[in-house]
C-alpha positions as CSV (number, residue, x, y, z in Angstrom):
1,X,-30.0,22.5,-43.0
2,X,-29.3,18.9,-42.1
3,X,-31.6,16.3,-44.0
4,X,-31.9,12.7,-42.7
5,X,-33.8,10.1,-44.5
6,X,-37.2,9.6,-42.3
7,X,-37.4,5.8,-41.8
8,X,-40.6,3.8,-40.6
9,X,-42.2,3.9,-37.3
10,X,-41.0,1.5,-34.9
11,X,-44.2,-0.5,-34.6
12,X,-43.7,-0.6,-38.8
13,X,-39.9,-2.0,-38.3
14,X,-41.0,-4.4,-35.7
15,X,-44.1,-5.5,-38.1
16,X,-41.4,-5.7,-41.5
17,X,-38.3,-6.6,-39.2
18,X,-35.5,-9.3,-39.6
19,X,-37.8,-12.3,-39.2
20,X,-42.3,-12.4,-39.4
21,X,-44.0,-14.9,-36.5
22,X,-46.2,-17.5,-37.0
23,X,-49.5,-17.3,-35.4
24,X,-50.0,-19.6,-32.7
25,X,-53.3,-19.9,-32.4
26,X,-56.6,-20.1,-34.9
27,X,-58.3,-17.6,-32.0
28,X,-55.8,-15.4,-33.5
29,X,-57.7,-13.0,-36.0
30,X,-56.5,-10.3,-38.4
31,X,-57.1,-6.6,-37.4
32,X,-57.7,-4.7,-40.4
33,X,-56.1,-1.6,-39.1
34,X,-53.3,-3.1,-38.5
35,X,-50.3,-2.8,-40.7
36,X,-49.0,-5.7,-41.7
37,X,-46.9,-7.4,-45.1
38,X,-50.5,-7.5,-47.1
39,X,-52.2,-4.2,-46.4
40,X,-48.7,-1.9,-45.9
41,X,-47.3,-2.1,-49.6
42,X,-49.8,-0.9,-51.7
43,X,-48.7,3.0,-52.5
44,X,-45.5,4.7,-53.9
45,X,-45.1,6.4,-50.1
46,X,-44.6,2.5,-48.5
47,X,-42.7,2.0,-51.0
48,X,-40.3,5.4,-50.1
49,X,-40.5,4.0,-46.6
50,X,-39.8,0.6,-46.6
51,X,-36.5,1.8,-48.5
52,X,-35.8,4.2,-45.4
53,X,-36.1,1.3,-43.5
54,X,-33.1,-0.2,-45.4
55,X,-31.1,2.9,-44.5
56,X,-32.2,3.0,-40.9
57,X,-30.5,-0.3,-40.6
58,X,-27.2,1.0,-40.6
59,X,-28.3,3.7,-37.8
60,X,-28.4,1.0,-35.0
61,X,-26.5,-0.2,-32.5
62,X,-25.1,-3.2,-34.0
63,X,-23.6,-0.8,-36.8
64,X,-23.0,2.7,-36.9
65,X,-24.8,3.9,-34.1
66,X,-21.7,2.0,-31.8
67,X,-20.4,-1.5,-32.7
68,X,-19.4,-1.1,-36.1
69,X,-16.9,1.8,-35.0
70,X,-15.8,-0.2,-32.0
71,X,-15.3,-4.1,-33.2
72,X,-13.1,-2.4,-36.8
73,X,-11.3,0.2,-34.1
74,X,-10.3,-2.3,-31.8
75,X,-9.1,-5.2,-34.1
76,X,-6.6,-2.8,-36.1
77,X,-3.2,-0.7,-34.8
78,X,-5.1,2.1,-34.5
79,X,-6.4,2.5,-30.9
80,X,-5.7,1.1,-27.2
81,X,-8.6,0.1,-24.8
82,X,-8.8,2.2,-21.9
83,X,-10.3,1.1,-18.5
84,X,-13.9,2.1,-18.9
85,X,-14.0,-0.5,-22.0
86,X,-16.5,-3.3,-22.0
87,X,-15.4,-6.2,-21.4
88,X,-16.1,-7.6,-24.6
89,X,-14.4,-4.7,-26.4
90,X,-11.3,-6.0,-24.5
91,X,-10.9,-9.6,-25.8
92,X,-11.1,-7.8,-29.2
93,X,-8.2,-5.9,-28.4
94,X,-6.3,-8.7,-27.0
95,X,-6.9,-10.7,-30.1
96,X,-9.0,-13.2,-27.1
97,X,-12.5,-13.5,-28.4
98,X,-14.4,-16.4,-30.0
99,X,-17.8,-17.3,-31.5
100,X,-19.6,-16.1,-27.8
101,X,-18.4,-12.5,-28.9
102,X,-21.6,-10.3,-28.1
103,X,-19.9,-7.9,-30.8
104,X,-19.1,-10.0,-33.7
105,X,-22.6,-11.2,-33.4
106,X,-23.8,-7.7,-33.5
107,X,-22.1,-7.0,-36.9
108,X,-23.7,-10.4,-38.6
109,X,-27.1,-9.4,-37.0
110,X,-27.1,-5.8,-38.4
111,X,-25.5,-6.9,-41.9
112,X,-28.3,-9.8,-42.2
113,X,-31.2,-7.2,-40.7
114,X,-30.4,-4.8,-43.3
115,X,-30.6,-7.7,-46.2
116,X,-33.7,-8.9,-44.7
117,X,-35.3,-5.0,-45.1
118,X,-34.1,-4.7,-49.0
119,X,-35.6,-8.3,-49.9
120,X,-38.4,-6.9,-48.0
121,X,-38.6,-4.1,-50.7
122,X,-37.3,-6.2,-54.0
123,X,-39.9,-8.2,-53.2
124,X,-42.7,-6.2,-53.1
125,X,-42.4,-3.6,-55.4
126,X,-43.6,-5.7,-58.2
127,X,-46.6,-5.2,-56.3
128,X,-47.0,-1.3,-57.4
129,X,-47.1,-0.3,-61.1
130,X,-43.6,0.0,-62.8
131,X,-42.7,3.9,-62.8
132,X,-39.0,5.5,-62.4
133,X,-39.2,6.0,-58.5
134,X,-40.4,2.3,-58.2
135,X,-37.3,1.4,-60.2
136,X,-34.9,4.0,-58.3
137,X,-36.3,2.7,-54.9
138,X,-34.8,-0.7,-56.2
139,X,-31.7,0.3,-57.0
140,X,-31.1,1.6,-53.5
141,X,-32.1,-1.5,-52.2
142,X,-29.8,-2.9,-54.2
143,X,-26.9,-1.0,-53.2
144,X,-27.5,-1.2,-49.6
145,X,-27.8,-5.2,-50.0
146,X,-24.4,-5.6,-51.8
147,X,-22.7,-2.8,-48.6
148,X,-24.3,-5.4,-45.8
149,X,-23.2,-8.4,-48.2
150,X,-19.9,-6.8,-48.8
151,X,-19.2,-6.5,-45.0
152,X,-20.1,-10.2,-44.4
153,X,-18.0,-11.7,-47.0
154,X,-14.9,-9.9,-45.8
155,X,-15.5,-10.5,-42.0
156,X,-17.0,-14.0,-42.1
157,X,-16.0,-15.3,-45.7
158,X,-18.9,-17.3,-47.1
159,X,-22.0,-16.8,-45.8
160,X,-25.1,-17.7,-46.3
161,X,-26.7,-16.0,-49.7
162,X,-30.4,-15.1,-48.7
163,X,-32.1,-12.6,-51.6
164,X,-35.6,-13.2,-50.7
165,X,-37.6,-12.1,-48.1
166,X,-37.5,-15.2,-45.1
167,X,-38.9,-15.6,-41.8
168,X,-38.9,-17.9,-38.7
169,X,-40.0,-21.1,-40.7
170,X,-37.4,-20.7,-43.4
171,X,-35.0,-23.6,-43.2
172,X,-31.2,-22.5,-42.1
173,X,-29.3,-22.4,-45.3
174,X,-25.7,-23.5,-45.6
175,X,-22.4,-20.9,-46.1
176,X,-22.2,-20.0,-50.1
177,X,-18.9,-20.0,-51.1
178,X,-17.3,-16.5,-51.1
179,X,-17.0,-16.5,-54.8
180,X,-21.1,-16.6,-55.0
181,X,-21.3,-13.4,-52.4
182,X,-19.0,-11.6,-54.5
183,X,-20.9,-12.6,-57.4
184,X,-24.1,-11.0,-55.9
185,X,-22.6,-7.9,-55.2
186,X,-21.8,-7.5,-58.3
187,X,-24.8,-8.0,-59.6
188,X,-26.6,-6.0,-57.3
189,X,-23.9,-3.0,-57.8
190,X,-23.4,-2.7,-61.5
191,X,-27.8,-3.1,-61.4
192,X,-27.9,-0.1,-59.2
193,X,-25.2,1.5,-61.0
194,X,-27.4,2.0,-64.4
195,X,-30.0,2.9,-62.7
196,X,-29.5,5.3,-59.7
197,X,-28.9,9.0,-60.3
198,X,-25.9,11.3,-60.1
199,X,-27.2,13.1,-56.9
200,X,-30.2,14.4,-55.0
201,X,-31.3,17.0,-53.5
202,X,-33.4,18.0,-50.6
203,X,-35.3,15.5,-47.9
204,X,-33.1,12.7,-50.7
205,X,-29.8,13.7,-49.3
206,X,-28.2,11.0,-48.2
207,X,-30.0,8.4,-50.3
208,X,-27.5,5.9,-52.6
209,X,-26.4,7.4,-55.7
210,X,-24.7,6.2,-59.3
211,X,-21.4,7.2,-58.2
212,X,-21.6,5.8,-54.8
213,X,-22.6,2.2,-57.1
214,X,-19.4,3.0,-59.1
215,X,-17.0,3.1,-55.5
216,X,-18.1,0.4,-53.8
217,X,-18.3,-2.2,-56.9
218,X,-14.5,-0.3,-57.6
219,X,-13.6,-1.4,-53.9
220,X,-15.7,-4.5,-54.1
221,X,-13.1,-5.9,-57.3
222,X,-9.8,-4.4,-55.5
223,X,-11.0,-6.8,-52.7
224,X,-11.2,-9.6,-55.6
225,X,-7.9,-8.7,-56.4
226,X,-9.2,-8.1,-59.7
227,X,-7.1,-5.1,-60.1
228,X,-7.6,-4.3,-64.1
229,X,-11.5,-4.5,-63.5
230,X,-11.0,-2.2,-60.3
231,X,-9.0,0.2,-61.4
232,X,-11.5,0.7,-64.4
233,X,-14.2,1.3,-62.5
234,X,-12.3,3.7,-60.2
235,X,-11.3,5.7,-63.6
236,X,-14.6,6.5,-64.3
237,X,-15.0,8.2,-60.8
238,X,-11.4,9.9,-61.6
239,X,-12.9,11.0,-65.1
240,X,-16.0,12.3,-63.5
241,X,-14.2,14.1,-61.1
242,X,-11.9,16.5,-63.3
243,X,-15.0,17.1,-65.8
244,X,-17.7,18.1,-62.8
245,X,-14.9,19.7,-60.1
246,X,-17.9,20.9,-58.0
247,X,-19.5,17.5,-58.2
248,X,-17.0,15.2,-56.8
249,X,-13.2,16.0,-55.8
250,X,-11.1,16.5,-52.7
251,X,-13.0,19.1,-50.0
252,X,-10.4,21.9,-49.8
253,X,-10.4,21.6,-45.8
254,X,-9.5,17.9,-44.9
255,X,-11.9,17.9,-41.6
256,X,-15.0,19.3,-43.5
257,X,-15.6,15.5,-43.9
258,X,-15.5,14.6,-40.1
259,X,-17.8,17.4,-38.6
260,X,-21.6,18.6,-39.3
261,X,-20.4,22.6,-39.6
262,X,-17.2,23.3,-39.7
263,X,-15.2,26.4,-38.5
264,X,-16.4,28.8,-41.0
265,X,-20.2,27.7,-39.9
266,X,-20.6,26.0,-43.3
267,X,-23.3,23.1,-42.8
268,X,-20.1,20.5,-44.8
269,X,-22.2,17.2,-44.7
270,X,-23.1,15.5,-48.4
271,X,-20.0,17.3,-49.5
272,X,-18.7,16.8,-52.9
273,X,-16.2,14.5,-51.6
274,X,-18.6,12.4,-49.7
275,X,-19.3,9.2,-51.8
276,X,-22.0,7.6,-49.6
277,X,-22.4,8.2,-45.9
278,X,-24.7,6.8,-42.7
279,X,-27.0,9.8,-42.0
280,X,-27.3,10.7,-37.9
281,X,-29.2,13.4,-36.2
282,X,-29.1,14.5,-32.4
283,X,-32.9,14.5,-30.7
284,X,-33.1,17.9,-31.0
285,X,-33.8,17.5,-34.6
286,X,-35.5,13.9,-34.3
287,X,-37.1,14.7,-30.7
288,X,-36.5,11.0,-30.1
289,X,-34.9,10.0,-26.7
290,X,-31.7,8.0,-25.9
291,X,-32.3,4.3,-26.9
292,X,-29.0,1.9,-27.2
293,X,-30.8,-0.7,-29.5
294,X,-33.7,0.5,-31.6
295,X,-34.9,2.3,-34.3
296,X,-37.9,4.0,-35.7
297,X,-39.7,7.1,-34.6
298,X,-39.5,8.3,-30.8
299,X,-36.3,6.9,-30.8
300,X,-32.8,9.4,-30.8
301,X,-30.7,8.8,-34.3
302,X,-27.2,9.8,-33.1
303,X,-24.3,7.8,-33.1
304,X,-22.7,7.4,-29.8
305,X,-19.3,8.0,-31.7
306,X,-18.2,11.1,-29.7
307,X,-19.9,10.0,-26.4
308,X,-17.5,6.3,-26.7
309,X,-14.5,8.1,-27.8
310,X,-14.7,11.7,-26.4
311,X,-12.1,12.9,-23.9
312,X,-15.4,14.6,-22.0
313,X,-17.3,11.3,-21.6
314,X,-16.3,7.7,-21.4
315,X,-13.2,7.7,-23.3
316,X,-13.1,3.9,-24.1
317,X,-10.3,4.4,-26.4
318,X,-7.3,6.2,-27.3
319,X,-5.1,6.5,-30.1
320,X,-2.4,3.7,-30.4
321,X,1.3,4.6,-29.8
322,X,2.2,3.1,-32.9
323,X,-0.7,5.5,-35.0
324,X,0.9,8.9,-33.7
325,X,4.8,7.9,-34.0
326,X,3.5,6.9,-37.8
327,X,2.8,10.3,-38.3
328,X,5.6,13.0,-39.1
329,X,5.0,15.9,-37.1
330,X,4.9,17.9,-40.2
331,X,1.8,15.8,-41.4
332,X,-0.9,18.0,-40.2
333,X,-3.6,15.4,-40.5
334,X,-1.9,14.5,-37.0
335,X,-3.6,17.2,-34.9
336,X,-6.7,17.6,-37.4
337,X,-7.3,13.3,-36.4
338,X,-5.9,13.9,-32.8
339,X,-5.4,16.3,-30.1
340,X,-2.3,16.2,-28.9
341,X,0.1,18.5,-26.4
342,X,0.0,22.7,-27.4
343,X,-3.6,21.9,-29.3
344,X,-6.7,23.9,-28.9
345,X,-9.9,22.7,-28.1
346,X,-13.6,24.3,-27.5
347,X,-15.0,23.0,-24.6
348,X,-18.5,24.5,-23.9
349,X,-17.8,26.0,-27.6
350,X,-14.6,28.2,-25.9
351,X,-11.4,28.1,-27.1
352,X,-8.8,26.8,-24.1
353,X,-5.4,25.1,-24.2
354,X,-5.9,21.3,-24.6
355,X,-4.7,20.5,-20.9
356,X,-3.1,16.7,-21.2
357,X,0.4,15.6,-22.4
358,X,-1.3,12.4,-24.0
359,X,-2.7,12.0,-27.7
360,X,-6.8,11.3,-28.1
361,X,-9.4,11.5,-30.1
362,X,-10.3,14.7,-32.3
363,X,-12.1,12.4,-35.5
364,X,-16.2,12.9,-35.4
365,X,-15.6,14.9,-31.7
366,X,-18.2,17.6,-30.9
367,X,-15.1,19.6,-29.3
368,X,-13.7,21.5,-32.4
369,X,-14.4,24.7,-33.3
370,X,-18.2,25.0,-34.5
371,X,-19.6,22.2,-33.1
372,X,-21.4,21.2,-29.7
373,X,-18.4,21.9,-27.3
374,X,-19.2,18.7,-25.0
375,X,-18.9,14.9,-26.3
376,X,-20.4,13.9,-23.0
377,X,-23.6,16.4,-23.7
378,X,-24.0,14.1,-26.6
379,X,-25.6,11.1,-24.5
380,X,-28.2,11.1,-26.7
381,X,-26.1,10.4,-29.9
382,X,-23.8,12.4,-32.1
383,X,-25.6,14.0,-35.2
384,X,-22.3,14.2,-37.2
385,X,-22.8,11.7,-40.0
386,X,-20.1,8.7,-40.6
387,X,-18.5,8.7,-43.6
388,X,-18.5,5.3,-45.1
389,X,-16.9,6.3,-49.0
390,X,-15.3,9.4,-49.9
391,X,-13.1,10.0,-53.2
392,X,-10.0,10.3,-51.0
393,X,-10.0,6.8,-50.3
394,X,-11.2,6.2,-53.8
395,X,-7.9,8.0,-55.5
396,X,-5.8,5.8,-53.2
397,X,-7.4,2.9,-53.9
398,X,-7.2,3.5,-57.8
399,X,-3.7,4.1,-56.9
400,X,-3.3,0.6,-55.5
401,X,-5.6,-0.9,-58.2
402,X,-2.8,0.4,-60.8
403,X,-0.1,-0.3,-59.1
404,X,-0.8,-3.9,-58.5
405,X,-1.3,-4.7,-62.3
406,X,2.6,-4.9,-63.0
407,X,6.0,-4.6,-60.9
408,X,6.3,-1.4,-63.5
409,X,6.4,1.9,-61.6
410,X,2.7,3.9,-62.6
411,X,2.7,7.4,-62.8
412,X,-1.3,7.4,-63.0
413,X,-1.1,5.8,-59.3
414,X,1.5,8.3,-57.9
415,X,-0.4,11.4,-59.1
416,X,-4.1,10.0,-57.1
417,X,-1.6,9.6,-54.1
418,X,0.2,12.8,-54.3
419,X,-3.4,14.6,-55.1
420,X,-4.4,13.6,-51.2
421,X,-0.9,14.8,-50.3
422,X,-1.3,18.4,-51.4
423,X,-4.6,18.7,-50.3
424,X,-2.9,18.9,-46.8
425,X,0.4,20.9,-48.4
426,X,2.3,17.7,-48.2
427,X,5.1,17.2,-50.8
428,X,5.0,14.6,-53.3
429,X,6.0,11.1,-52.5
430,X,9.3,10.2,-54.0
431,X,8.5,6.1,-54.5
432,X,9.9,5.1,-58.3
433,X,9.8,1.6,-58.2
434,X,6.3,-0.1,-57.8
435,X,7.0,-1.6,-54.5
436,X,8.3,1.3,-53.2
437,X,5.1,3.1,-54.4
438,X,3.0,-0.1,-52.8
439,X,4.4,1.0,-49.4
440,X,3.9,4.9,-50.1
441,X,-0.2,3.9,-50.1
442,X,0.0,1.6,-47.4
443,X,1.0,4.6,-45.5
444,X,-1.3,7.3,-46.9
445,X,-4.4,4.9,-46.3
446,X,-3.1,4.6,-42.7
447,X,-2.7,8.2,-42.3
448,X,-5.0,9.7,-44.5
449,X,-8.1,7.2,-43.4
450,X,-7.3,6.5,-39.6
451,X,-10.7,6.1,-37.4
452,X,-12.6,5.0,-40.2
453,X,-12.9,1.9,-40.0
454,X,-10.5,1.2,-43.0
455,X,-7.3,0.0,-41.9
456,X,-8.4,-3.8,-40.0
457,X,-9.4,-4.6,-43.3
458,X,-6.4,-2.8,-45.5
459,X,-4.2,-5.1,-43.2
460,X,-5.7,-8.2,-43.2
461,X,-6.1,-8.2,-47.2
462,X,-2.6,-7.2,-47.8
463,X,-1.2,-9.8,-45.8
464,X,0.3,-7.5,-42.7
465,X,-1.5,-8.1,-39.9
466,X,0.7,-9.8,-37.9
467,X,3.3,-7.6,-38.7
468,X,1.3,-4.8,-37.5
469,X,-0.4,-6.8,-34.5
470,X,2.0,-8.5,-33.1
471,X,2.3,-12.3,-31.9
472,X,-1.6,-11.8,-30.7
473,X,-3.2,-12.2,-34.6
474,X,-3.0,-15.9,-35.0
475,X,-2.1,-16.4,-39.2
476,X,-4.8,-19.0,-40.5
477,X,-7.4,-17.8,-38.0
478,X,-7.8,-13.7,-37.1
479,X,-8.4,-12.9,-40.8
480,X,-11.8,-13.8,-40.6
481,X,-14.2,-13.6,-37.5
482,X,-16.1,-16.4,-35.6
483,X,-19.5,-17.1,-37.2
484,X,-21.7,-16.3,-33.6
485,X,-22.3,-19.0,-31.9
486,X,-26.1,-18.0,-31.3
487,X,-26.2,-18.5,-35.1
488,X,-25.0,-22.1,-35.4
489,X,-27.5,-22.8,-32.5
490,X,-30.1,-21.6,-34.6
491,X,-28.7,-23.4,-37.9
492,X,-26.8,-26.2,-37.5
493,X,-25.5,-26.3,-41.3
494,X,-23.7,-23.2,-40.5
495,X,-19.8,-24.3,-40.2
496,X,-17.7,-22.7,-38.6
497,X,-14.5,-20.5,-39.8
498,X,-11.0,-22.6,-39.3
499,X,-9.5,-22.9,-36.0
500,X,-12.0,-21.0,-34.2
C-alpha cells in the first residue's frame, strides 16, 4: 500500500510559511486557539509535522508537482516544445529567457520556501526535550536543507546563505560565495549522515535516510570536482550494496523505478534502488481536489508529470530528435523511456497498437501496463512518485568520480558502468583508455537517466553544452540562470549573474 508522508494543514503552512507578517495594528489581539510559532511547537507530533512540512515543499508547483520537471527538461537536449507549451516554457527552449522568467523564479521560490520550513524546525526543536526522534527529525531537516541549497548553488551560483528562521523584516542579505553554500551542504549532509537511519518502514516511507545523506554529499563533492572525496563517499554506498543485496542495488526490471505497480502488480515504489524520492499521491488516496499552487490538506498531491507530458492530455513536450537517434535500437531502455512505432500501450488499461509513427513520452506515464490507462484522467495529479536519487545514477557517478582522478584507465569505474549495462542485457563497454571511458558515462548517464532531470546539469558541468545545444547556449552566460528579477526588487544587494 502506497505511504506518503502527511504534511500540515494548509492554514498551519500558511501560519509557518516562507515569510511571518507584522501586525499592523495594536487593535490586533492574539487568539489563543489560534496556531501560531509560540503555541504550535510544543509536542513531539508538531515536531513530526513541521518536518512534513519540509517534505511537502518539494510537492508544489514550483518543484516537483510541475516546474521543476519542466524548466531542467526544457533547458537540456532531451525534449522539443510542442504547440500547447506556455509561453514561458518556450523562451526556455529557445535559450530566450531572462530574469522576468515566471519559471526560474519558481525554482528559487520553492528551493528558498523549503529552507525557510527546515530553519523553521532547527530552530525550534531545542524547544522540546532532547530524545532520538527530536534528533532524527533534525537530521531530515538537515538533508532536505542541503537538496534545496544544493539546487540553488548549481542554478544560480552564490546565493544568499539564510540558516535561521527570517521573515518580512529581515534585512536582504547579499549572494555568499559558492564556496560557503557548498560548505553548508556539507555540513548539513555529513550531520544528517551520522545520524539518520538505514531505512523505515511504514507511514516513515519516504522520509530521508543515512544512505540517501551518503549520495547526495557523494554527488554534492563530484559537483566540487573533488573527485577523491566523491568517489569515497560513493564507495561506501557500493560496499553497502554487495553486503545488503536486498537493501540497496539495481531493481531487476529497469521501469520498476518509473511507475507506482508495475506489470506483475507489484506496488515497486521505495524500492531497493530508490535512494531518496518526492512522494505523490492521486486524490483518491488524499481526497484533496485539483490545486496548481498549494499545499496542505484538501488539496490533491499528484504531480502533473503525466498530465504535461502524456500523449492523452496536453503533450507539451516530446522527445528530442537527437535523444532517440542517441539510442541504438538494440538499447531497450529506448522503448521502456519512449514509445515509439510497433510499441504497445494500455489505454483505458487495454493493450492496443501504439497508433503514431513519432517518438513520445513513456517515463512516469499512466499508460503502461498496470497503471491508470489515461494521462489525461490524471488532471488531478500523477500519484507515481519522482525519483530524485537511485543507485543507478550513483554507480555511474562513482564511475566518473574514479575516472577523473588520473588519465589511467580504472577498472573499478568500468565495472559500476557495465553493472547498469547488464541490468538491461547490454554488453560491456569496450572503453580502455580513460577518456575513452569519460565518453562511455557521458553516454550511459544520457541514456540510462533521460527525463530525470539529470542531464542540463551533467552538460553544463562537464563543459558540453554548447556542443549539445547548439549556437542558442551563450558560453559565459546559460550555465547559470538569471537571479528573478522580483527578487532583486525585493533586495537590492542581490547582484545579478554575468551577462544577464
Amino acid at each position: 500500500m502506497k505511504k506518503i508522508i502527511r504534511p500540515l494543514s494548509l492554514a498551519a503552512l500558511l501560519v509557518l510559511g516562507t515569510f511571518q507578517s507584522c501586525r499592523e495594528s495594536f487593535l490586533d489581539e492574539t487568539n489563543p486557539n489560534q496556531l501560531s510559532v509560540g503555541t504550535f511547537f510544543t509536542s513531539e507530533n508538531d515536531a513530526i509535522n513541521a518536518t512534513n512540512s519540509v517534505y511537502a515543499a518539494l510537492q508544489v508547483e514550483d518543484l516537483y508537482k510541475r516546474k521543476y520537471f519542466f524548466l531542467f527538461d526544457l533547458l537540456s537536449d532531451e525534449v522539443r516544445g510542442n504547440d500547447p507549451l506556455y509561453a514561458d516554457g518556450q523562451t526556455l527552449v529557445a535559450y530566450s529567457f531572462n530574469a522576468g522568467s515566471d519559471t526560474v523564479l519558481s525554482l528559487w521560490r520553492g528551493l528558498y520556501r523549503g529552507i525557510q520550513r527546515s530553519n523553521f524546525v532547527l530552530d525550534n526543536l531545542p524547544r522540546l526535550r532532547e530524545s532520538n526522534l527530536t534528533k532524527r527529525l533534525a537530521a531530515e531537516a538537515r538533508f532536505l536543507r542541503a537538496l534545496y541549497y544544493f539546487d540553488l548553488v548549481v542554478n544560480y551560483g552564490g546565493v544568499p546563505l539564510q540558516v535561521k528562521s527570517f521573515s518580512t523584516e529581515s534585512q536582504g542579505k547579499e549572494r555568499a560565495t559558492p564556496a560557503a553554500i557548498w560548505a553548508q551542504i556539507e555540513t548539513d549532509l555529513r550531520a544528517a549522515e551520522a545520524v539518520l537511519p538505514e531505512s523505515y518502514t511504514g507511514n516513515d516511507l519516504g522520509r530521508a535516510t543515512r544512505l540517501a545523506a551518503k549520495a547526495l554529499l557523494g554527488k554534492s563533492l563530484l559537483f566540487q570536482k573533488k573527485f577523491t572525496d566523491a568517489s569515497a563517499k560513493f564507495k561506501e554506498l557500493v560496499d553497502y550494496a554487495r553486503a545488503n543485496p536486498t537493501k540497496l542495488g539495481l531493481t531487476d526490471e529497469y521501469t520498476d523505478n518509473f511507475v507506482e505497480v508495475n506489470a506483475a502488480g507489484q506496488y515497486v515504489e521505495f524500492n531497493k534502488e530508490s535512494l531518496f524520492e518526492v512522494s505523490f499521491a492521486g486524490p483518491e488516496r488524499t481526497g484533496g481536489t485539483s490545486n496548481w499552487g498549494n499545499d496542505g490538506t484538501g488539496i490533491g498531491e499528484g504531480t502533473f508529470r503525466a498530465i504535461e507530458y502524456g500523449i492523452t492530455a496536453f503533450q507539451n513536450t516530446s522527445p528530442s530528435t537527437a535523444l532517440v537517434a542517441a539510442y541504438p535500437d538494440t538499447d531497450p531502455r529506448k522503448r521502456l523511456n519512449m514509445f515509439g512505432p510497433g510499441d504497445t500501450w494500455y489505454p483505458g488499461r487495454v493493450a492496443a497498437r501504439y497508433p503514431r509513427t513519432d517518438w513520445q513520452h513513456r517515463k512516469y506515464s499512466t499508460l503502461t501496463l498496470g497503471a491508470l490507462g489515461d494521462d489525461l484522467g490524471q488532471f488531478q495529479g500523477s500519484s507515481i512518485n519522482m525519483r530524485v536519487i537511485r543507485y543507478a545514477d550513483v554507480l555511474l557517478m562513482y564511475a566518473e568520480a574514479l575516472n577523473q582522478q588520473g588519465a589511467v584507465f580504472s577498472a573499478d569505474a568500468a565495472v559500476g558502468v557495465n553493472q547498469v549495462r547488464a541490468r538491461v542485457k547490454l554488453p560491456a563497454i569496450t572503453a580502455t583508455t580513460g577518456a575513452q571511458l569519460f565518453q562511455a558515462i557521458i553516454n550511459e548517464r544520457r541514456l540510462e537517466l533521460a527525463f530525470e532531470q539529470c542531464r542540463r546539469e551533467d552538460i553544463v558541468r562537464w563543459g558540453i553544452a554548447r556542443e549539445a545545444l547548439g549556437n542558442k547556449f551563450v558560453v559565459g552566460k546559460h550555465e547559470l540562470l538569471p537571479i528573478p528579477q522580483n527578487e532583486r526588487d525585493l533586495n537590492a544587494r542581490l547582484a545579478q549573474n554575468p551577462n544577464y
